[in-house]
N, C-alpha and C positions, 0 to 999 in steps of 0.2 A: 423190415416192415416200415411202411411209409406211416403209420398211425400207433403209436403206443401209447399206456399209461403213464401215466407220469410218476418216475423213478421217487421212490419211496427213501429218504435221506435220514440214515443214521444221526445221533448226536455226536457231536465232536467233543473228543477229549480235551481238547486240549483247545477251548472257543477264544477266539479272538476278544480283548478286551476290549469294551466299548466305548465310543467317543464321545457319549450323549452327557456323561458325569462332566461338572466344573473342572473346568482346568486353570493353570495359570495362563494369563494373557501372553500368547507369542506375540514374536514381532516379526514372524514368518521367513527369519536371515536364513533356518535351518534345511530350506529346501531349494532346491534351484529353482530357477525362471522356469524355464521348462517344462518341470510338473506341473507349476502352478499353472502355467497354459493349455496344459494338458487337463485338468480338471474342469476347466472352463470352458473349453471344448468341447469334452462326453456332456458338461451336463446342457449346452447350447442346444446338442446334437438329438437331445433325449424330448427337449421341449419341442424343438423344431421338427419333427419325426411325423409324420403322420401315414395311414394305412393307402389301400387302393383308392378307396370309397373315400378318402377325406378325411376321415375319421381321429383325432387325436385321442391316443391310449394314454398320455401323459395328464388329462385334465385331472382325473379324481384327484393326482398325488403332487397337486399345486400346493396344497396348505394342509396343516393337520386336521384332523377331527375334529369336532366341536367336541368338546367333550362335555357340554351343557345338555346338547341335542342327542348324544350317543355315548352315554355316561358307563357303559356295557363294555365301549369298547377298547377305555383304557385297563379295564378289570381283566382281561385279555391281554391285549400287546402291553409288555413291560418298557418297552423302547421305542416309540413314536418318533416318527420322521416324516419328512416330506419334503420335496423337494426345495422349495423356498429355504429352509434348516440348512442344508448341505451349500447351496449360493451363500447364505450371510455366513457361512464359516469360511468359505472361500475369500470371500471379501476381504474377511477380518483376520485371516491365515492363522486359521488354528488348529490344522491340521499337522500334526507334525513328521510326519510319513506319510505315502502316497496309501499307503494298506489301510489305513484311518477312513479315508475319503472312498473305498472300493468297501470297505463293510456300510458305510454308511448307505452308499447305494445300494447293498446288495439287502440291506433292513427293507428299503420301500418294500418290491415284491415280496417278501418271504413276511412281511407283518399283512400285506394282504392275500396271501395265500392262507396263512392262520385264522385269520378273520371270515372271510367268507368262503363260499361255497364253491365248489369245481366248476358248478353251471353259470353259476355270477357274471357279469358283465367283468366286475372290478380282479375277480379271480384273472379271466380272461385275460385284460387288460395288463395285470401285473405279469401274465408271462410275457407277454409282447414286449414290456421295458425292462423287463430278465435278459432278453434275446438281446434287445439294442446297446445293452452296457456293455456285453458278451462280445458283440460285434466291434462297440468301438475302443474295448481295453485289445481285443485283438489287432486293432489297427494300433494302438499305443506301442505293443510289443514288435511288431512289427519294422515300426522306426528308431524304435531302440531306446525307444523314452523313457519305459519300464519293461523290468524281466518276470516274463512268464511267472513266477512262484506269488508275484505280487498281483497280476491280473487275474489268477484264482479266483472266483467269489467263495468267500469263508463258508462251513459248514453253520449256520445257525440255529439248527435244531429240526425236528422233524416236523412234521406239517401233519394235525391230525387228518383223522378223516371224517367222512361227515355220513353222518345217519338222516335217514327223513324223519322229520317229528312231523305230524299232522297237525293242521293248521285250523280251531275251530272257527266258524262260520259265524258271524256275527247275528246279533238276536235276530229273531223273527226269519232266518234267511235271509236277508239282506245286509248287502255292505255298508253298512254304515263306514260314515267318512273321517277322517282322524287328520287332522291338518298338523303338519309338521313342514315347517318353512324352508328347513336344512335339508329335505329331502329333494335336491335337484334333480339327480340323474338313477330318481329308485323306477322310472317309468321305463327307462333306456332298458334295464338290466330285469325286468319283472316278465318272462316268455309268457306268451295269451296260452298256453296250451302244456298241461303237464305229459311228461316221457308215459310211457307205459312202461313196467319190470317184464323178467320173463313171463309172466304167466298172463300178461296183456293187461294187466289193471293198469288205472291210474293211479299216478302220484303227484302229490300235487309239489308242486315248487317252491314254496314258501318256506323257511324255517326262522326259529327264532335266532341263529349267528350272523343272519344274510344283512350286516348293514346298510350297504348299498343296494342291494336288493328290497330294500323295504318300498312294498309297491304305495306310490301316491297315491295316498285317498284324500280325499275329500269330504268339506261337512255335509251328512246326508240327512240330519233330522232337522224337520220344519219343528215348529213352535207344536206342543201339547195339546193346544185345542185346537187347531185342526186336525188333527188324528190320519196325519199323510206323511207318508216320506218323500224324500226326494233322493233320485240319485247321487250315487254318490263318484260316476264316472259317466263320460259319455257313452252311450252306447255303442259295442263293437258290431259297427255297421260296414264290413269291406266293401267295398268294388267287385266288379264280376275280376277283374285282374287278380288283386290281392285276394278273393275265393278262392280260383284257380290253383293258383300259386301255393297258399294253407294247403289245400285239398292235395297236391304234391309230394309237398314238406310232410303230412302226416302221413302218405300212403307208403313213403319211405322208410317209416320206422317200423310197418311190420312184419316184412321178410323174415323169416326163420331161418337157419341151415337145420342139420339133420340133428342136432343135439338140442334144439329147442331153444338157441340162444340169436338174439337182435343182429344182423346181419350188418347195417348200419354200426354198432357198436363201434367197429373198426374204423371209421373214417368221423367218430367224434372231436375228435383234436389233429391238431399237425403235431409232429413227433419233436421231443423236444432235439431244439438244434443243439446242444453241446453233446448230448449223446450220439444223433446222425447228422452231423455235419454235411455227410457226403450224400443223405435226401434233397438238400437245396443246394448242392451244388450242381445237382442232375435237374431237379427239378425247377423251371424259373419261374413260376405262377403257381406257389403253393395254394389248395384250396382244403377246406376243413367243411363240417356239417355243422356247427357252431357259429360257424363264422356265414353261410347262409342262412342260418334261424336268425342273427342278429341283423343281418342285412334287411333280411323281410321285415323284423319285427321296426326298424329306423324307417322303412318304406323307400329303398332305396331304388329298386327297381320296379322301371316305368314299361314295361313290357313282361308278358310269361317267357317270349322267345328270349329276351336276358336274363332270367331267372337258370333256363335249361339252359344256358352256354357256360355258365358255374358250377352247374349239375354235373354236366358232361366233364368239364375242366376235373372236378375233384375225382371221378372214376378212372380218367384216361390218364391223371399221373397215377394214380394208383396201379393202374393197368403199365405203363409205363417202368416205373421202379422197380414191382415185384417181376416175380419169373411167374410162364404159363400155367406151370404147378401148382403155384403159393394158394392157402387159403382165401387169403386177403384178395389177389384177381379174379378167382371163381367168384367171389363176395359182390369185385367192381360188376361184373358184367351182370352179376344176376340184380340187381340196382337198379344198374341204367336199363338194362332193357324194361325194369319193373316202372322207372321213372315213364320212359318214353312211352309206354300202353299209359299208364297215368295223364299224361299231358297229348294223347291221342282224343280222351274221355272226356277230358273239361273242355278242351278247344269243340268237342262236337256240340255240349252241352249250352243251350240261346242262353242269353244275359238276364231274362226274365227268372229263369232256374236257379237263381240267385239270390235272392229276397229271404229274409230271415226270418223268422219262428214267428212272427207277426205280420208278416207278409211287407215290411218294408224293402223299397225299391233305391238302392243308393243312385245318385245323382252324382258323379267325379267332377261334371264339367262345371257347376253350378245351377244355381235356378235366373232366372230371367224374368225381373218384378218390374212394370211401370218403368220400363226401359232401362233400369241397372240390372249386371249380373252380380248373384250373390254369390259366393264359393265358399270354404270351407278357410276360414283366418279372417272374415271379414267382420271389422269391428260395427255394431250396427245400433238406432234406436228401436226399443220395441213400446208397444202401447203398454199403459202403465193402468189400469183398470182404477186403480186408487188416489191416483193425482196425474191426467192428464196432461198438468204442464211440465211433467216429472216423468219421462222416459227411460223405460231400463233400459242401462248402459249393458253390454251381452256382445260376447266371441262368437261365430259361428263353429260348429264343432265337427256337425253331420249334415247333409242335406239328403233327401231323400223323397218320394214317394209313397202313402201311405197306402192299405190295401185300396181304397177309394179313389185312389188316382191323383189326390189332392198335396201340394207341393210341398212340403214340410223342412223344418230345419231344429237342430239341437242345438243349444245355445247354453253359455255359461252364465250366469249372472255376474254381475257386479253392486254391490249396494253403495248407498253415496253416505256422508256421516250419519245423516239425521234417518237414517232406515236400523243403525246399529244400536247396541249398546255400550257403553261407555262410561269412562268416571268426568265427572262434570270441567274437571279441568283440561280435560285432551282437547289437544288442539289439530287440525287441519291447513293442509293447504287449500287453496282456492281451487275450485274444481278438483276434489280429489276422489277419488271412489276406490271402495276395497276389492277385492279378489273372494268371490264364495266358494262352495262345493255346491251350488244346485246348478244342473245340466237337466234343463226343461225342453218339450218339444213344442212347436211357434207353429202356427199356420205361415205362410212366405206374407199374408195380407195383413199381420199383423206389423212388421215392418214400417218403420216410418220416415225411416232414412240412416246413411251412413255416419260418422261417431269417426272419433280415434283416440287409442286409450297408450300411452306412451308411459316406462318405466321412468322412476324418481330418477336414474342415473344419467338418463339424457334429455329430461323436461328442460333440464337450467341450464343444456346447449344450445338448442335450438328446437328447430319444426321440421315436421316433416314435409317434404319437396314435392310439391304437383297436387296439395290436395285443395278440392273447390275454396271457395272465398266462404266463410262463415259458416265453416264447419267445426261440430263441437269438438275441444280435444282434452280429455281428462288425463291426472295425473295418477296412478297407483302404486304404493310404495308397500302395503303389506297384503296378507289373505286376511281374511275373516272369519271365525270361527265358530259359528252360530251356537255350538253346543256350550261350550265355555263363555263363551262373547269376550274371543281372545285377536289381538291383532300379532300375527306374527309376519314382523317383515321379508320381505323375498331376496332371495341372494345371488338367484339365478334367475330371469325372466325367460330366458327359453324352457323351462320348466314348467311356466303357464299358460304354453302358447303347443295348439295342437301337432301334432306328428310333423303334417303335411306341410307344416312353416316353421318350424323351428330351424331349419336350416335357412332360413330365407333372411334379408335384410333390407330395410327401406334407406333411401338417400334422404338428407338431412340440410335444410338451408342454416349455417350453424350462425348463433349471434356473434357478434363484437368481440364478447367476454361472457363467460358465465354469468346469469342472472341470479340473484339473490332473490330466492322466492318467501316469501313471510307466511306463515302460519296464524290462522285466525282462529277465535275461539269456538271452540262447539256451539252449531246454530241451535241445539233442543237444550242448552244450559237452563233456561225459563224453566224445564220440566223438572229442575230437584225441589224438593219439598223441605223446609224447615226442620221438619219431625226427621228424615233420614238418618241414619247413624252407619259409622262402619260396618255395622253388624251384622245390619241387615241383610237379607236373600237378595240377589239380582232378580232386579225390575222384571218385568213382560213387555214384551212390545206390543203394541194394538196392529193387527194384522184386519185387513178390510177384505174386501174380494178376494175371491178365492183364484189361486193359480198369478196371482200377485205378490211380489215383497211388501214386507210390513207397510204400513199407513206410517208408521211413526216409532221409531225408538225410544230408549229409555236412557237416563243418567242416574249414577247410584256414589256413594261415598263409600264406599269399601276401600281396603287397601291398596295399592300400587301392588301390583304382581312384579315378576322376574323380568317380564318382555315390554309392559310397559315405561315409555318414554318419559322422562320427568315434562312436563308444560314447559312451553320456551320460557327464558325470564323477559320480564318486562324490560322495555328502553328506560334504561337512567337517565332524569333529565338531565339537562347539561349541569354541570357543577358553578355552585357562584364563583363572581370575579372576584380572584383576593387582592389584598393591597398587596403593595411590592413591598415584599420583606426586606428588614433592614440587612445591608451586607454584611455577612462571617469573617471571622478574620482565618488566616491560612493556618494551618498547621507549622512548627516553626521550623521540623526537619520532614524529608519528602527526598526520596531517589530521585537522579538526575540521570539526562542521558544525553550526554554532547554539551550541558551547560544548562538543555532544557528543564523545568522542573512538571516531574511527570507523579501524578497521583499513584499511591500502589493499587493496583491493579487486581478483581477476583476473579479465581477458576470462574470461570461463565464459557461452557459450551454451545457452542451454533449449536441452533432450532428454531423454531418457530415462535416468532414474535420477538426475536434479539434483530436489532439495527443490520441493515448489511457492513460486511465489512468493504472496504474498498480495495477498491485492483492496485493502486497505487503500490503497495506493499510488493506485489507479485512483480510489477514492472520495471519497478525501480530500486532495486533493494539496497538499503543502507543509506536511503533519500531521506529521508521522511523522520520524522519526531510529533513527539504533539503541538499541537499548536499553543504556543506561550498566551499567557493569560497574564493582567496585570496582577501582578503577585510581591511580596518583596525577593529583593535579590537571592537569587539562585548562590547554593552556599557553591566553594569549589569540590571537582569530583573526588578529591584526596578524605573531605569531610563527611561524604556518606556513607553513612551505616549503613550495612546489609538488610533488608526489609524483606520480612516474611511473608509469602502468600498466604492468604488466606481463603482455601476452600468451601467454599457454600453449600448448604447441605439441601439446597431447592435448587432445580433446576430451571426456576424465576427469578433468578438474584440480577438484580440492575449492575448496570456498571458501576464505578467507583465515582467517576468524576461529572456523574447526569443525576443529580436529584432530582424526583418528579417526586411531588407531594400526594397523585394518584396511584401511584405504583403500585404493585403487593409488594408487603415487609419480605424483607430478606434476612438470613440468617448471617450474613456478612460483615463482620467487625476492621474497626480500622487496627494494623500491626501495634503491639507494645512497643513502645518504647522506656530504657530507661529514663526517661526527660519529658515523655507525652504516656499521659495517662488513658485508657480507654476511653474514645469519643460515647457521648451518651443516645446520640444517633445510630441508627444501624447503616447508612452511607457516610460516606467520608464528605468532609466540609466543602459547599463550592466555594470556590476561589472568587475575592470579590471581584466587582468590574465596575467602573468608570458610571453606567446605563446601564438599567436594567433591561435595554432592547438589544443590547450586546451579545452574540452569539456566545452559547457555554464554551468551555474547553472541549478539546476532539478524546472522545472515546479510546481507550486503546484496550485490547481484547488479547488474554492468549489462548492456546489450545490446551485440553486437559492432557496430564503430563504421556499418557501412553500413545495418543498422536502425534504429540510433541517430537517424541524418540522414534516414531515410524520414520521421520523425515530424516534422511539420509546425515550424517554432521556434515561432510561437501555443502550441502543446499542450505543446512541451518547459519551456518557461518556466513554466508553471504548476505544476510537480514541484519537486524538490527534484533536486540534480543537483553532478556535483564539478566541480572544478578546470576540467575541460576540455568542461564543459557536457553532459555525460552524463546521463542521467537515472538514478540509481539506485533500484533496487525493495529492498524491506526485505521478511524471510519472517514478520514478524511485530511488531502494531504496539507501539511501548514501556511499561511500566509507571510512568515515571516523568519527572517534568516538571523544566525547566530555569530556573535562576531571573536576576533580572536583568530587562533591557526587555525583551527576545525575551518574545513573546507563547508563556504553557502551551500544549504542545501533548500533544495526549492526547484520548479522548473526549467526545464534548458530552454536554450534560445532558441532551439528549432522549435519546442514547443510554443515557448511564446508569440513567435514569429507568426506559427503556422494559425494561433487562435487568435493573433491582432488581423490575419487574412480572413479568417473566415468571419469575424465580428465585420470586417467592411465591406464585406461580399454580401452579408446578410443585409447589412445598412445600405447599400447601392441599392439591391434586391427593395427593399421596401421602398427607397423613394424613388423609383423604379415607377413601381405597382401604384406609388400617392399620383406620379405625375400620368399615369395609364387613366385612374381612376378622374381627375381633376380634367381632363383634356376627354373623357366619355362624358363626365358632368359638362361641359360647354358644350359638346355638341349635341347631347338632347337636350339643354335649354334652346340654343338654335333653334332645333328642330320643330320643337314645341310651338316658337314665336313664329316661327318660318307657316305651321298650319295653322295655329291660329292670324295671322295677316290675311294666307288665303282666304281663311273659313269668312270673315268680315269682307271682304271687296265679293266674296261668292254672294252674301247676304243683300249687299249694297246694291250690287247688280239686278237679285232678281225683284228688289223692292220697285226699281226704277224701271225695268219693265213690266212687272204685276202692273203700277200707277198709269204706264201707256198702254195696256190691255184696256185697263179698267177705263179711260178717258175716251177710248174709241167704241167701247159699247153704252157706253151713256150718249155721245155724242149722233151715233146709229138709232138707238132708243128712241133719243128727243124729235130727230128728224122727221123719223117717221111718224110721230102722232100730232106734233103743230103745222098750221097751214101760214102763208103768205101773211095773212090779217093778225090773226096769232102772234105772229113773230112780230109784227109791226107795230102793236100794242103793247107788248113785253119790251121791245124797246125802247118806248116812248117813258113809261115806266120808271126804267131804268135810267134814266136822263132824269127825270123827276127828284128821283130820289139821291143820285146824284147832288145836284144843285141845292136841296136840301142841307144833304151834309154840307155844303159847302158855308150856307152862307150859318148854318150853327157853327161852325166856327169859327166864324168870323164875329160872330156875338161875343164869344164864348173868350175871344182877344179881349174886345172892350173891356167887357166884364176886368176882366186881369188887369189892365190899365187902372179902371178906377180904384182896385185896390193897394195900391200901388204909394209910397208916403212919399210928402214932400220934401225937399232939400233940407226946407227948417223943420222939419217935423209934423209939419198941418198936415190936414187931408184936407184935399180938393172937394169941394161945395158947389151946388146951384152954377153961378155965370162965369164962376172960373174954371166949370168943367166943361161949359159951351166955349169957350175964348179956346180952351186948348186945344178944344177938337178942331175949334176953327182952325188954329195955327196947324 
């Protein structure tokens, strides 16, 4: 039989012990290379895997549970896993047999086979990665890497079975909406349509074990005085396609044979492959009726004719494997033929015959507004009836047709802070808006233009690519919870994004670097009131026009919940300048290494916010020391006493030999000595120096001791390393060499060579570029003087002919309005006046003469001013 139940698994006597319990730290010598490659392999293989359709079965069981979000589900599975678990043991080789790492895998599916439901998406899913570990320990066995008793998956207990519980209906009939952040993928796995039992009732699908099946809702109550709900899902408006298609899928399930049982039963699942191996080895395109309910429900196919070619697929192996006898082909054929009269019916039936219980007419292609098309993912503004300069930001969801012919569209909202409630210190990004559960229906005319609303994960990449010039683009980081007035962040955004785009992805113009965005404070803060207390009830929002978001939220002093963010803290301002502290004197004993004298040193693990360490260690080993500091003389190495480390119990402990006076305190003492009492510092003294501009001493760092010991002793010996064989890393290699036999240790000459070359390549390079630059500077001064010379003789020129224009129309003028007599008069005139001036000036001499002193000082008088003119 090509379709069976899935084999019901006794308890094991005798269970495998599990791996999840503490262990002691390995250091992984205990297994060969081999395995270890082999582990990392299958689980490569597991992630890398994906279905026909594209589909990865391995998402859900990336990480554990939340077990905040689904606190049910560890009261259930006693041993949690997940893929990620199974990688950092491998990493960290703590497996100590390869049977460790093959129960571990074999936990995923069998904790989700436990947990959910047969029909589940995740149920589903976890046989799929049952079959592929199946597959790839048999390729292990295969090449001989492991034997068969070890590729076994262990018995881990039996798998109950699941009962329908009835699911009651939220008040009033309607769904109200329950906002649950963690639920990504409860839409995927939630079927529009419950089975019918033998007797043809329905059943609904829901129960209360189905974690992953917990269908997404949405917040669906508006505010108490308006006395309206609102949706709390988009309406299920199909296409005449996806009609069709439903209309199919359920004419299939009611076929009876003669005993009254579901005919379809048979082709529910594909048979499990460790039982018939030899179904997929006959068969090479297995097809299930599961696996087309999930296809239709993702909206995978873009035609009915591809819909019937999987129809067909799943009967004709059916038909295939079994013999002409079997139950099971009597079953295919009466199916298919029942399919193909089915899919004769819909294909006759016009596209109009498709409109739902309200006479809505679905729109696939879009609508077509004021020359943009809308479609079904388009992020868009709508009129905002309560603050027109305040646009609801809204998804499109559906478009459609109403009985009236008139264009319509179902939209999601989104609110912006000051529409929420809030505690008065939450803070915001700039343009940020939340996620709701209201799914309202728009006329197309209300529309005001296109929007784009981007997850917090990729705002502080970039932007999106092609979109017009001064279009809005909002950030959204959590949903909104109108009933609670809860913000719960989103952890999947294809989760918020409809069916028909969730597979879809936009190209990205990415910045530079990541943008550091700042958070501002709540714009309706002005609205808390003096008198508030913790205690109080949560505020109301003032809600204006009806079939609008609130006019205005509220802020309240209650407590910080579980999901709420603490406020960012404020900028520290800069700290004052201190005087330069008088210098320490050194400690008077300190390990040495080569003659150097080297600070002891604390456990401090690499992470985040420790110094890097430098490559110098890695490239040169047994180069390198710290860099000497003026100190007094280094004692000889015969005179050092063994110096204890000293492990820090923060995993913020500063180096030894970097005092920073902003630090955080560290739990780091300096070694006892008998002869040095406990420093009263928690860092070890800095060493004095000559200036206080004087670079510290070089850091030196080792690894905590069980990385220490992963490192081969071949590779550790070839380091430089203390007392207790450690290998220490230096953040920088030293400036100065040690004298005595110990071989200089410092840069080679090739090195040096090579960076006195590139220092004078750079320096040619730049007076290069001065003399580029100085030689473009003369020639547009040139240039400059060059037009402006022009621009003066173009000036001069046209002055001196404008002056001979203008001389020959005056000239033309005069001529023609004076005659002979005229002219003869004006000239006489002019002789006149002439002669005039002449003889005043001539006056105008004398004058000056008589002023004029004499030799002895007289002035000339009466007849010796006639005698002189005489002479």
């Amino acid at each position: 039989m090509p379709f069976v139940k899935k084999r019901e698994k006794s308890p094991s006597s005798t269970p495998v012990p599990s791996t999840e319990a503490a262990a002691p730290a390995s250091d992984g010598t205990q297994l060969p290379h081999a395995q270890w490659d082999a582990m990392l392999k299958v689980l490569n293989a597991i992630y890398d895997y994906r279905t026909q359709d594209g589909f990865d079965p391995s998402k859900l069981f990336h990480r554990k549970v939340n077990k905040r979000v689904i606190p049910e589900y560890y009261e259930t599975i006693k041993e949690p896993i997940a893929l990620s678990t199974i990688k950092q043991k491998i990493n960290s080789r703590t497996y100590r047999n390869f049977g460790q790492f093959v129960r571990d895998f074999a936990l995923i599916p069998h904790n989700a086979q436990v947990f959910n439901r047969p029909d589940s998406g995740a149920f589903q899913d976890a046989l799929v990665i049952k079959e592929q570990l199946e597959q790839q320990l048999q390729h292990l066995v295969e090449a001989g890497t492991i034997t068969k008793d070890v590729a076994t998956l262990p018995d881990l207990g039996e798998i109950p079975t699941y009962e329908d519980v009835p699911m009651p209906d939220a008040a009033g009939g309607e769904a109200v909406a329950e906002e649950d952040s963690s639920d990504e993928e409860g839409e995927e796995d939630d079927e529009e349509d419950g089975e019918e039992d033998e007797d043809g009732k329905r059943k609904k699908k829901r129960g209360p074990r189905a974690a992953t099946s917990i269908a997404k809702r949405e917040v669906a109550e508006e505010a108490e005085e308006t006395g309206k709900r609102a949706r709390g899902r988009p309406p299920k408006l199909h296409t005449p396609m996806e009609a069709r298609i439903q209309a199919i899928v359920k004419g299939m399930r009611k076929p009876k044979n003669q005993r009254g049982q579901l005919m379809i039963k048979d082709f529910d699942r594909l048979p499990d492959k460790a039982a018939m191996p030899e179904y997929y080895a006959e068969v090479t395109a297995p097809m299930a009726y599961d696996i087309l309910k999930r296809k239709v429900k993702r909206k995978k196919y873009r035609s009915v004719e591809e819909f019937m070619a999987d129809v067909n697929l799943m009967f004709n192996n059916a038909k295939q494997y079994n013999t002409d006898d079997s139950t099971i082909y009597k079953h295919a054929v009466a199916l298919q033929i029942e399919a193909g009269r089915l899919y004769d019916i819909e294909r006759a039936k016009p596209d109009d015959t498709f409109a739902d219980e309200d006479g809505k007419i679905p729109m696939p292609n879009g609508i077509l507004h004021n020359g943009e098309l809308y479609k079904v993912g388009d992020w868009v503004h709508l009129q905002n009836p309560n603050d027109l300069t305040k646009p609801i930001p809204a998804q499109i969801y559906r478009t459609y047709k109403n009985p009236s012919g008139q264009s319509m569209i179902n939209v999601c909202w989104y609110y912006r802070p000051e529409q929420t409630v809030h505690r008065f210190d939450k803070h915001f990004l700039a343009n940020e808006v939340v996620k709701t559960g209201r799914y309202r229906d728009h006329h197309i005319e209300e529309i005001e233009g296109k929007c784009f609303i981007m997850f917090l994960t990729r705002y502080f990449k970039g932007r999106p690519r092609g979109l017009p010039t001064g279009m809005e683009i909002y950030v959204c980081e959590a949903r909104y919870n109108e009933t609670q007035h809860q913000f719960n962040k989103i952890k999947t955004w294809a989760s918020c994004l409809p069916d028909e785009v969730r597979d879809k992805d936009y190209e990205m113009d990415l910045f530079d670097h990541p943008r550091k965005m700042k958070k501002y404070p709540s714009p309706i803060t002005y609205l808390l009131k003096d008198e508030q207390k913790e205690t109080d009830e949560l505020p109301k929002v003032q809600w204006g026009a009806d079939g609008a978001p609130p006019k205005i939220g509220a802020v309240h002093r209650r407590p910080r919940g579980d999901r709420d963010s603490a406020p960012p803290e404020p900028t520290p301002p800069p700290p004052p300048k201190m005087p330069t502290p008088a210098p320490r004197p050194m400690a008077p004993s300190q390990p040495s290494y080569g003659g150097t004298p080297v600070q002891p040193q604390p456990h401090v693990p690499r992470g985040p916010g420790r110094p890097p360490l430098s490559s110098y260690t890695a490239s040169h080993p047994q180069s390198y020391a710290q860099q000497p500091a003026p100190s007094p003389a280094p004692r000889p190495p015969s005179t050092v006493q063994p110096t204890t480390y000293a492990t820090p119990q923060t995993p913020q402990s500063q180096p030894a030999t970097l005092p920073r006076p902003a630090a955080p305190t560290s739990t780091y003492q300096q070694p006892s000595t008998s002869t040095l009492p406990p420093a009263p510092s928690t860092f070890a003294p800095r060493p004095s120096t000559a200036n206080y501009r004087d670079p510290p001493p070089i850091e030196v760092y080792i690894l905590p001791d069980q990385a220490n010991l992963s490192i081969p002793t071949e590779v550790r010996e070839q380091y430089q390393r203390d007392e207790l064989g450690r290998v220490l890393f230096f953040t920088a290699p030293p400036v100065a060499t040690d004298s005595g036999d110990i071989a200089a240790r410092g840069h080679s000459i090739r090195y040096l060579a090579e960076k006195a070359r590139r220092k004078e390549v750079v320096e040619k390079k730049r007076k290069q570029r001065e003399l580029e630059r100085q030689m473009e500077e003369r020639v547009a001064k040139k240039a400059r003087l060059d037009v402006g010379a022009q621009t003066a003789e173009e000036v001069e020129r046209l002055k001196r002919r404008a002056l001979g224009v203008l001389e020959q129309q005056l000239a033309a003028s005069t001529a023609g309005e004076l005659d002979e007599a005229d002219l003869g008069r004006l000239s006489a005139a002019q002789k006149v006046a002439l002669e005039r001036q002449r003889v005043m000036a001539e006056h105008e001499v004398k004058r000056m003469e008589v002023r004029k002193l004499r030799l002895d000082g007289g002035l000339v008088f009466g007849d010796d001013w006639d005698n002189r003119l005489a002479a």
